[in-house]
mmCIF file of the C-alpha atoms, coordinates in Angstrom:
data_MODEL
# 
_entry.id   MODEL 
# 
loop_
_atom_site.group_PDB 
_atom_site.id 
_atom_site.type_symbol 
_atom_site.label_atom_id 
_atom_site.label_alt_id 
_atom_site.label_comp_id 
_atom_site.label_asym_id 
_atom_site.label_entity_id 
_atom_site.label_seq_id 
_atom_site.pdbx_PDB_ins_code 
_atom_site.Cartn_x 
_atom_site.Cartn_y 
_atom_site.Cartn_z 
_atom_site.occupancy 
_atom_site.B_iso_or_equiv 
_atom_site.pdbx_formal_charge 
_atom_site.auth_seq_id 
_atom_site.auth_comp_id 
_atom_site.auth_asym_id 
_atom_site.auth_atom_id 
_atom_site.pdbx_PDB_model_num 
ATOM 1   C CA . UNK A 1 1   ? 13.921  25.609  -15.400 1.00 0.00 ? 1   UNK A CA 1 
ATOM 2   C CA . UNK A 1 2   ? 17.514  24.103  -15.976 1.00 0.00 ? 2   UNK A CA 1 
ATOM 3   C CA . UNK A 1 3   ? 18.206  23.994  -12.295 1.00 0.00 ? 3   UNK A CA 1 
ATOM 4   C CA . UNK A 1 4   ? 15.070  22.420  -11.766 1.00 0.00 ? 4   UNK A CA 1 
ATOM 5   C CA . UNK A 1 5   ? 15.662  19.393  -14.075 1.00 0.00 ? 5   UNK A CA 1 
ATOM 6   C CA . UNK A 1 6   ? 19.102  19.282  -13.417 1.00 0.00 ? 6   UNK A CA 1 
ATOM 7   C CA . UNK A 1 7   ? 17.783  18.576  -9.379  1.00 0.00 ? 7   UNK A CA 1 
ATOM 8   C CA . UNK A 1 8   ? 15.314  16.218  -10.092 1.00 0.00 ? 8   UNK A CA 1 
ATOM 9   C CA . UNK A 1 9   ? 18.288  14.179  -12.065 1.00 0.00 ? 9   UNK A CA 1 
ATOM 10  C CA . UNK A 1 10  ? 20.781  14.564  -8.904  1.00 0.00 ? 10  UNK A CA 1 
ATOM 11  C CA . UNK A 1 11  ? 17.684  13.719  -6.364  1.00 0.00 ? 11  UNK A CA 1 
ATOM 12  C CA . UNK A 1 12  ? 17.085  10.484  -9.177  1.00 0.00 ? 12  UNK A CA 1 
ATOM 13  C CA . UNK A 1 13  ? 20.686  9.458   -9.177  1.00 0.00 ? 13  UNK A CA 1 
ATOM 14  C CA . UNK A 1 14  ? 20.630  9.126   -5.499  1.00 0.00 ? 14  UNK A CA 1 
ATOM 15  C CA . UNK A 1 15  ? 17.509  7.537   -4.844  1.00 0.00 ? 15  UNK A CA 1 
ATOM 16  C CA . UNK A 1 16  ? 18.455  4.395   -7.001  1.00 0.00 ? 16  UNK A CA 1 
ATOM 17  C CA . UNK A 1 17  ? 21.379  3.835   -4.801  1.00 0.00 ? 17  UNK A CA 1 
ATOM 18  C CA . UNK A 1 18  ? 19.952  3.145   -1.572  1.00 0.00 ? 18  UNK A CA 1 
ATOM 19  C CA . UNK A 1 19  ? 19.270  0.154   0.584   1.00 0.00 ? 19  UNK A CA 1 
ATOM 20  C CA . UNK A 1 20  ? 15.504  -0.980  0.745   1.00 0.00 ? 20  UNK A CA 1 
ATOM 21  C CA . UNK A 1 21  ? 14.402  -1.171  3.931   1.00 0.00 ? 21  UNK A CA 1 
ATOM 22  C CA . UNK A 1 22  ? 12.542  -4.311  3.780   1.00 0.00 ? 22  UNK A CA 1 
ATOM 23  C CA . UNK A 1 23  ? 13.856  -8.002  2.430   1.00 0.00 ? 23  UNK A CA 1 
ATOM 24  C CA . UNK A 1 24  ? 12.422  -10.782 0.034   1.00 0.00 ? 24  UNK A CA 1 
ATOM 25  C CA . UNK A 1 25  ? 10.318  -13.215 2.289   1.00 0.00 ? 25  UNK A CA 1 
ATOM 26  C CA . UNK A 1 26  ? 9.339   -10.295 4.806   1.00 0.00 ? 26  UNK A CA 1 
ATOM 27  C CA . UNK A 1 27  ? 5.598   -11.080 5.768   1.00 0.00 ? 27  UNK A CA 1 
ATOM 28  C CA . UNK A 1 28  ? 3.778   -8.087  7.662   1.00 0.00 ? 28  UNK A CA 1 
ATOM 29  C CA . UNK A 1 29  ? 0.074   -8.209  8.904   1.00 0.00 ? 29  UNK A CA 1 
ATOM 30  C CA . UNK A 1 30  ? -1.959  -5.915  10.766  1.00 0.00 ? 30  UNK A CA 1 
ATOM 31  C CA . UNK A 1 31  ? -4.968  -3.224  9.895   1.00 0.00 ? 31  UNK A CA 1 
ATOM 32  C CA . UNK A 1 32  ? -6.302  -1.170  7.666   1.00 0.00 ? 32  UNK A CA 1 
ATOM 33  C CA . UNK A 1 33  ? -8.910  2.316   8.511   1.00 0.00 ? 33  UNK A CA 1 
ATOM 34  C CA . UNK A 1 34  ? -10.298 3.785   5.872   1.00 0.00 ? 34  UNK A CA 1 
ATOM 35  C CA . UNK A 1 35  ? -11.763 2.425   2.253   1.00 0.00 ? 35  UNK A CA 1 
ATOM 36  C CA . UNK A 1 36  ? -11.765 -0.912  2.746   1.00 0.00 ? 36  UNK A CA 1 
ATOM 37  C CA . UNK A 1 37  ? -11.827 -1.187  6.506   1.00 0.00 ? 37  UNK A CA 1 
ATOM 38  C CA . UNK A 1 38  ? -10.206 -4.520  7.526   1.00 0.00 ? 38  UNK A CA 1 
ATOM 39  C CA . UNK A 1 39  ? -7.238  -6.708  7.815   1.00 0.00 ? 39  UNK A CA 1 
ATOM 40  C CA . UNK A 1 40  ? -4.384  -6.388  5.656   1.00 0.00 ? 40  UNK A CA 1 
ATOM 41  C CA . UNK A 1 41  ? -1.132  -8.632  4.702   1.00 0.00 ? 41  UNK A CA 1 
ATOM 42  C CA . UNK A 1 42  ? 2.030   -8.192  3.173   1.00 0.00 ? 42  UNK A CA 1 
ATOM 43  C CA . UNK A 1 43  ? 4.468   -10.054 1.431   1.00 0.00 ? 43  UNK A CA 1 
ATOM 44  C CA . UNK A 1 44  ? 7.859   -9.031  -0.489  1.00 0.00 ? 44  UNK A CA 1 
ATOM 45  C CA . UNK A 1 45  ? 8.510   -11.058 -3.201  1.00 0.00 ? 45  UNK A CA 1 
ATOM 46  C CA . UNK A 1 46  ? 11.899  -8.864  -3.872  1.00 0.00 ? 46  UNK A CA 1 
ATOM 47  C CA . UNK A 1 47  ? 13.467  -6.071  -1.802  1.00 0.00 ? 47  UNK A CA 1 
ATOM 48  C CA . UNK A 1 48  ? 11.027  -3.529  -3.706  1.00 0.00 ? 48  UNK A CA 1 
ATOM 49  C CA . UNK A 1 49  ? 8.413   -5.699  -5.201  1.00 0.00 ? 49  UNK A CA 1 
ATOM 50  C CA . UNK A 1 50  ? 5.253   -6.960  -2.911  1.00 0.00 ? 50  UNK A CA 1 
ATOM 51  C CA . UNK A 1 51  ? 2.209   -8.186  -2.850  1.00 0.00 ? 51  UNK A CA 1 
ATOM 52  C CA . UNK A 1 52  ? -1.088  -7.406  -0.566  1.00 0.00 ? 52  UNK A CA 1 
ATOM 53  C CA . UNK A 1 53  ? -4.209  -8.697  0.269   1.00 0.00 ? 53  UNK A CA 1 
ATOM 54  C CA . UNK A 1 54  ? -7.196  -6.747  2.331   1.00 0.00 ? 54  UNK A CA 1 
ATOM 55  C CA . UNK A 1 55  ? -10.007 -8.492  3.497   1.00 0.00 ? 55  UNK A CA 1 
ATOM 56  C CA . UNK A 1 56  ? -12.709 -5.655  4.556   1.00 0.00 ? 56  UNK A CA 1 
ATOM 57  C CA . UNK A 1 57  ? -15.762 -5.653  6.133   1.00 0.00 ? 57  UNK A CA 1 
ATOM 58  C CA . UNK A 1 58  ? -17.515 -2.115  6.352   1.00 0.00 ? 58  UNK A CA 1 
ATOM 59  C CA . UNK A 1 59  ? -21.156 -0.476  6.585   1.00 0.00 ? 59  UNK A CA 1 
ATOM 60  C CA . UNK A 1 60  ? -22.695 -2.817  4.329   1.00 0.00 ? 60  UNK A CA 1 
ATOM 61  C CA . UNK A 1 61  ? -19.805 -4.179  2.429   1.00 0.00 ? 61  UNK A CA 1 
ATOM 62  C CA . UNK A 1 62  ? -17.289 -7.214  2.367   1.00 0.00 ? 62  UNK A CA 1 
ATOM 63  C CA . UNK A 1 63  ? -14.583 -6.886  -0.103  1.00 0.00 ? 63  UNK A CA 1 
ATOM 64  C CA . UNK A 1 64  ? -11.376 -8.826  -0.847  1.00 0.00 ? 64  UNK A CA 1 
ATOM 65  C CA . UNK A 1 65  ? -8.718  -6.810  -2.554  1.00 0.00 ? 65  UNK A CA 1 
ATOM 66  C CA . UNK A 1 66  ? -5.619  -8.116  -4.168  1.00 0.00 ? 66  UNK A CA 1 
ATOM 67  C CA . UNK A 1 67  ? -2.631  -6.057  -4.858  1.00 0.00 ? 67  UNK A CA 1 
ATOM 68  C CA . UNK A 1 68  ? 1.054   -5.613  -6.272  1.00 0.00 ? 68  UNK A CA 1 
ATOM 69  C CA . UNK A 1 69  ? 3.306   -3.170  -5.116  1.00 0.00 ? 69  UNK A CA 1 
ATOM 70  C CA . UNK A 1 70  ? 6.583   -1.853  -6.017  1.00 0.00 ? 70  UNK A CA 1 
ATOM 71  C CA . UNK A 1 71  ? 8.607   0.079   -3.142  1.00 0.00 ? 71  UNK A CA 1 
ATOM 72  C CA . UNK A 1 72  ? 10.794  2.956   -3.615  1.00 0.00 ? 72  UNK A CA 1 
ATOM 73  C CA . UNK A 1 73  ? 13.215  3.405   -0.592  1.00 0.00 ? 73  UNK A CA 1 
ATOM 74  C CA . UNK A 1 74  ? 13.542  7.744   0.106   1.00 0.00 ? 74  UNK A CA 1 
ATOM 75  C CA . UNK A 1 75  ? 15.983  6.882   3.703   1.00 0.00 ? 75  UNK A CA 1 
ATOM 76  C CA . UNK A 1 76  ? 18.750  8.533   2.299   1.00 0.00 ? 76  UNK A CA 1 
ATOM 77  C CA . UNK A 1 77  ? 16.527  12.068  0.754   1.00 0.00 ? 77  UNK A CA 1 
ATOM 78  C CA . UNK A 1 78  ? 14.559  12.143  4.073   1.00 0.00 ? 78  UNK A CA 1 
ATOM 79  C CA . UNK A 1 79  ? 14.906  9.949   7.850   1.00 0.00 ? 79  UNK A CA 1 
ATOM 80  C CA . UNK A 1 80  ? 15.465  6.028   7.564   1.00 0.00 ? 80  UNK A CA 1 
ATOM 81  C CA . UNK A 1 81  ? 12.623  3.819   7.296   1.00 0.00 ? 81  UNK A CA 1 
ATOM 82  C CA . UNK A 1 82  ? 11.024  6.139   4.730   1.00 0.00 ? 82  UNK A CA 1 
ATOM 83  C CA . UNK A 1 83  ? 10.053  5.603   1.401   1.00 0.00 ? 83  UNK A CA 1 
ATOM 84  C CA . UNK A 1 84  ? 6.878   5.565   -1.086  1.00 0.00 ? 84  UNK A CA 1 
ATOM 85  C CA . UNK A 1 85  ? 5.046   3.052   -3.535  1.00 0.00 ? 85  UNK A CA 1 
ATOM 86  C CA . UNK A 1 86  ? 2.728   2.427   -5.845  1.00 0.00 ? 86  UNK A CA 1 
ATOM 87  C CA . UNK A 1 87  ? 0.986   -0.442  -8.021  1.00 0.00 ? 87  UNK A CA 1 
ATOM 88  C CA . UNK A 1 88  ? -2.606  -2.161  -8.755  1.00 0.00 ? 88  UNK A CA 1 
ATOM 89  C CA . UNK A 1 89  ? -4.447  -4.774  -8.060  1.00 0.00 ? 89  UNK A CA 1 
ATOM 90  C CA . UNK A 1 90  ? -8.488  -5.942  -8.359  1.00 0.00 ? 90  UNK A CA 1 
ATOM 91  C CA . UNK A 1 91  ? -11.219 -6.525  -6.069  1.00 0.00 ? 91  UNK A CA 1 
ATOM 92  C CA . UNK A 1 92  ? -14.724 -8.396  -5.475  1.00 0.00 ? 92  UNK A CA 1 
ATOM 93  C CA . UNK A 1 93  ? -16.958 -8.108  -2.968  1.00 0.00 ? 93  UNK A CA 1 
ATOM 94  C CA . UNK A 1 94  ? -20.827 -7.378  -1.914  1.00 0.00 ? 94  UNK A CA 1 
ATOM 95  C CA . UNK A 1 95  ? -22.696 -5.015  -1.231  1.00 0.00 ? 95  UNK A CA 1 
ATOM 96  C CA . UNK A 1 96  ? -26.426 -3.772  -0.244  1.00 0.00 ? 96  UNK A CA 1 
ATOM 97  C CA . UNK A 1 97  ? -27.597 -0.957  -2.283  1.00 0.00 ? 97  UNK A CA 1 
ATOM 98  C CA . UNK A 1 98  ? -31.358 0.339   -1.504  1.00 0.00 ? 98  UNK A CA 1 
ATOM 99  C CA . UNK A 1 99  ? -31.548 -2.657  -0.012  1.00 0.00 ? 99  UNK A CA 1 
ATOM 100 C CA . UNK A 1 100 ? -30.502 -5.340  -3.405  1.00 0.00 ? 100 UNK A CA 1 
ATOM 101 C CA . UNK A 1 101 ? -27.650 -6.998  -2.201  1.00 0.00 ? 101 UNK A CA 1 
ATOM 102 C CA . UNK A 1 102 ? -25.230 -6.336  -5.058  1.00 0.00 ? 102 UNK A CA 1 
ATOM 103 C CA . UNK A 1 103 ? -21.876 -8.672  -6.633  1.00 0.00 ? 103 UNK A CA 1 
ATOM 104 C CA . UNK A 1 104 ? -18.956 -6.105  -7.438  1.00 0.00 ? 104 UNK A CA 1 
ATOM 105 C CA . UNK A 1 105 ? -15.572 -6.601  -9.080  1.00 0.00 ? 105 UNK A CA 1 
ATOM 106 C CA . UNK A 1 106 ? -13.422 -3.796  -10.358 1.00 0.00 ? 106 UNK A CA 1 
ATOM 107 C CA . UNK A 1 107 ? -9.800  -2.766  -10.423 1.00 0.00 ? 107 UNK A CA 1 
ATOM 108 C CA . UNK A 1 108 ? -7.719  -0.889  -8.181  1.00 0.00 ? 108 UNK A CA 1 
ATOM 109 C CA . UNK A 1 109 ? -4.993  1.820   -8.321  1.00 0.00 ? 109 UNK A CA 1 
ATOM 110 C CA . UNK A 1 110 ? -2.216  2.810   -5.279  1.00 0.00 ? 110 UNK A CA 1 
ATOM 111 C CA . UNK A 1 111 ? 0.007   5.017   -4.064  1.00 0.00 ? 111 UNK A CA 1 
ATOM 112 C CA . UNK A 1 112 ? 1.224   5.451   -0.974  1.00 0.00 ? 112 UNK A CA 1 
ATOM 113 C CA . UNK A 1 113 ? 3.564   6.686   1.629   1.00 0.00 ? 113 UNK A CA 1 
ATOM 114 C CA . UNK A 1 114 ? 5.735   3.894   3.550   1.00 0.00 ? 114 UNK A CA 1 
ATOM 115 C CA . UNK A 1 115 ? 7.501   4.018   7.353   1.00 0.00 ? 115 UNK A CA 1 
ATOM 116 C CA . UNK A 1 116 ? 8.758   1.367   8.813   1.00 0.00 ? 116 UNK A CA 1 
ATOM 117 C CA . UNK A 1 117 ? 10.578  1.648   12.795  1.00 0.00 ? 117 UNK A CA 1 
ATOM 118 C CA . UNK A 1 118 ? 14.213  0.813   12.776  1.00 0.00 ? 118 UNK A CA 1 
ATOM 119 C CA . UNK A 1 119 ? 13.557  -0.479  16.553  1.00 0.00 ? 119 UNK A CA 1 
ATOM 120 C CA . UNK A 1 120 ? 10.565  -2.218  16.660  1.00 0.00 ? 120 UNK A CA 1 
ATOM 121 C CA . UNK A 1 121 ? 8.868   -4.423  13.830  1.00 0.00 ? 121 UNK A CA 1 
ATOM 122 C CA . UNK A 1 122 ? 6.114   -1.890  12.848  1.00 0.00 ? 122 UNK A CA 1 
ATOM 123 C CA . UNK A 1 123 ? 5.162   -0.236  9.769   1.00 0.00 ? 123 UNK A CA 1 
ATOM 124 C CA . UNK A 1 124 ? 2.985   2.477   9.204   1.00 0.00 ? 124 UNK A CA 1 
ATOM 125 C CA . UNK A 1 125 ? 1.505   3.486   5.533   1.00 0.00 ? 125 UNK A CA 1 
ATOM 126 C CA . UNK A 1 126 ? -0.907  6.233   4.376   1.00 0.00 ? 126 UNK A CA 1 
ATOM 127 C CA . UNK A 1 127 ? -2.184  5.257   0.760   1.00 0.00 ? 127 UNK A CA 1 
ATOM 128 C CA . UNK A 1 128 ? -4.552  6.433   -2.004  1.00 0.00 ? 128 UNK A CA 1 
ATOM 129 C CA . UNK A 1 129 ? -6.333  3.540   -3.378  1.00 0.00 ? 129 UNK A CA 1 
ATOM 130 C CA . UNK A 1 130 ? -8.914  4.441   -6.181  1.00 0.00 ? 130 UNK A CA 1 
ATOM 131 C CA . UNK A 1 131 ? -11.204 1.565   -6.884  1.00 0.00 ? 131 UNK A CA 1 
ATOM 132 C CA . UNK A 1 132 ? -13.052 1.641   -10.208 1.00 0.00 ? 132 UNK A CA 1 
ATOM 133 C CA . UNK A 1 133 ? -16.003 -0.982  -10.403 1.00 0.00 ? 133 UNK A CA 1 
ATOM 134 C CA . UNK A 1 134 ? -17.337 -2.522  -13.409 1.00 0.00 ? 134 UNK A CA 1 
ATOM 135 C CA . UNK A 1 135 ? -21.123 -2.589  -12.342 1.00 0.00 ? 135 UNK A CA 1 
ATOM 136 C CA . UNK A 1 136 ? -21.611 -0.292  -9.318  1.00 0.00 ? 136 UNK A CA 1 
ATOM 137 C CA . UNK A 1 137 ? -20.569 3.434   -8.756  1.00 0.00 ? 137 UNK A CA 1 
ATOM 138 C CA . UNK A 1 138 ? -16.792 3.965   -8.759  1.00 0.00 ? 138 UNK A CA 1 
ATOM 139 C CA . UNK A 1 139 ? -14.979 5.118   -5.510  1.00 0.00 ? 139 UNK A CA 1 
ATOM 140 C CA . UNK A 1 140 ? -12.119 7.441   -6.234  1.00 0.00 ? 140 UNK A CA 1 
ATOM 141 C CA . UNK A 1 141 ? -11.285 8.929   -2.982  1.00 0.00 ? 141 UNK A CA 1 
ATOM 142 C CA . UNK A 1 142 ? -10.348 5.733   -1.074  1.00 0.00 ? 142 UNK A CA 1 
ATOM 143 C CA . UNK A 1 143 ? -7.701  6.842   1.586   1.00 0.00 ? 143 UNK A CA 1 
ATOM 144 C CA . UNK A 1 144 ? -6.348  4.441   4.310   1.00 0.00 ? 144 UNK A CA 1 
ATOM 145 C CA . UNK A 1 145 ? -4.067  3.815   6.983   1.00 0.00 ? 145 UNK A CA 1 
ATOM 146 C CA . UNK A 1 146 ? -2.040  0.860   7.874   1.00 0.00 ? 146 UNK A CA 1 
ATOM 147 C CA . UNK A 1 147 ? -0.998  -0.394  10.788  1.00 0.00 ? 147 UNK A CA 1 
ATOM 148 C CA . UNK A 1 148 ? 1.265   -3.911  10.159  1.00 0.00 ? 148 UNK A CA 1 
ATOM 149 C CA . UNK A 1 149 ? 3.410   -5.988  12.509  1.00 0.00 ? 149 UNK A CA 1 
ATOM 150 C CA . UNK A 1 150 ? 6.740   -6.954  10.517  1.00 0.00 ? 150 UNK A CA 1 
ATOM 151 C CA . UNK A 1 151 ? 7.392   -10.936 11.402  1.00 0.00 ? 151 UNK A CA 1 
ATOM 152 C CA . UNK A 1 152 ? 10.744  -12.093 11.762  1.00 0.00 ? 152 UNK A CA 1 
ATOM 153 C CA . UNK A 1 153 ? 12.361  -8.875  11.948  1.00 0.00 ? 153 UNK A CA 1 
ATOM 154 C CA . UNK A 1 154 ? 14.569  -8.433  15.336  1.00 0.00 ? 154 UNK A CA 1 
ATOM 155 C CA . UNK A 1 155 ? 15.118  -4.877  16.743  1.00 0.00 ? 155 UNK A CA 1 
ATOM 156 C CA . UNK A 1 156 ? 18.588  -3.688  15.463  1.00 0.00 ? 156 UNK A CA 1 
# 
């Protein structure tokens, strides 16, 4: 059990010494499949804190979702470009249920897994995003992937 702790320090020491891999002012765009379905933006207020906004449109649903994020870089534990993050947000939206078209709002949970290309301006996330509604059923196994174009960012 020792060792064990005594890794997880060494692991901790070393991840708060590394580079983000993404810059204050970076803007990314691009799409989002899975819970909501839609477009999704970007932007990084610091090297590891951003915010995001999905607009989805789905079955019988149109959400907008509203999100912060902070970023943990993992380049130098795993390959570069790699890291994780997690934050909260809230949403409204409509839906049809039974056929009553229905007002929602609720908030929003996140965690994710982050890659961005060191050669071309893509990033690619996989992300958990529980969404608990204060007047319709709750949807706790929202999973998505993103797809984003990274503006501004050359190919190094």
């Amino acid at each position: 059990m020792k060792y064990r702790i005594i890794a997880a320090l060494v692991v901790l020491c070393f991840a708060q010494g590394v580079k983000a891999q993404q810059a204050a002012g970076q803007i990314e765009a691009g799409v989002r499949l899975g819970l909501p379905l839609g477009a999704t933006g970007r932007y990084f207020l610091t090297d590891r804190s951003a915010v995001e906004g999905i607009f989805g449109l789905y079955n019988t649903r149109a959400s907008l979702t509203a999100l912060y994020q902070y970023h943990w870089d993992l380049s130098a534990l795993t390959i570069p470009g790699f890291g994780w993050y997690a934050g909260g947000g809230a949403h409204i939206g409509g839906r049809e249920i039974r056929g009553d078209k229905t007002f929602y709002a609720g908030v929003d949970g996140l965690a994710g897994l982050n890659y961005s290309f060191s050669n071309i301006p893509l990033n690619l996330s996989l992300d958990w995003k529980p969404a608990l509604h204060f007047n319709t059923p709750s949807e706790l196994a929202d999973f998505g992937v993103s797809a984003r174009y990274i503006f501004g960012r050359n190919k190094k």
